[in-house]
N, C-alpha and C positions, 0 to 999 in steps of 0.2 A: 209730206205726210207719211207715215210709220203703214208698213205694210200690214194687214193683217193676215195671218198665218193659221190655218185650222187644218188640223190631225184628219185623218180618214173615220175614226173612233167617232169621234165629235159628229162629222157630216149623216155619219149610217145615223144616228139618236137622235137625228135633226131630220131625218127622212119619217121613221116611225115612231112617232109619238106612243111616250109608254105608255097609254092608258088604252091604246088600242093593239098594242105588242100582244097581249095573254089572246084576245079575238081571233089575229092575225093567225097565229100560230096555232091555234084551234083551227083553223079554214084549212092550213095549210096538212097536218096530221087530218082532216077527214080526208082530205081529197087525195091525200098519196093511197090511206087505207081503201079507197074506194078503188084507186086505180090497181091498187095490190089484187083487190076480191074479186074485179071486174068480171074476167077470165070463165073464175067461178060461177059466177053468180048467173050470169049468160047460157050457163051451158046447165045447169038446174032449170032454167028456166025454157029453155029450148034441147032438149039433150039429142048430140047427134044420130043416136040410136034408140031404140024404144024397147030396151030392154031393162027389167027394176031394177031399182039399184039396192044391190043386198050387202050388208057388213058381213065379209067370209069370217064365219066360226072355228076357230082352229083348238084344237085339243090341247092338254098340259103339257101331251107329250109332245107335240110340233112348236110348244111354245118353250120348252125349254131347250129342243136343239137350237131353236133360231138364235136365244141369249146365250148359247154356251157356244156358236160358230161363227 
């Protein structure tokens, strides 16, 4: 009998079926971004210190040395 021979290409397409590939890889991009913001999102949620947290205000002028150094 004639051996049959299949490419690496072939086996991966034969693992996941395309019509659940686009799924797949939606699961796959939330769960890295989730793992990305984890960090974040934890520390909003519990923050080490109990101090507000304020966006520091900075003037034209400390904002154009920052762009020009």
């Amino acid at each position: 009998m004639a051996e049959m021979r299949y490419s690496e290409d072939a086996l991966f397409l034969n693992l996941i079926p395309m019509q659940h590939l686009f799924i797949f890889l939606i699961l796959i991009l939330g769960a890295f971004l989730t793992l990305l913001f984890l960090p974040s999102i934890l520390e909003l949620r519990n923050p080490k210190d109990a101090v507000p947290r304020r966006i520091a205000e900075i003037s034209a002028e400390q904002d154009e040395y920052l762009v020009n150094n």
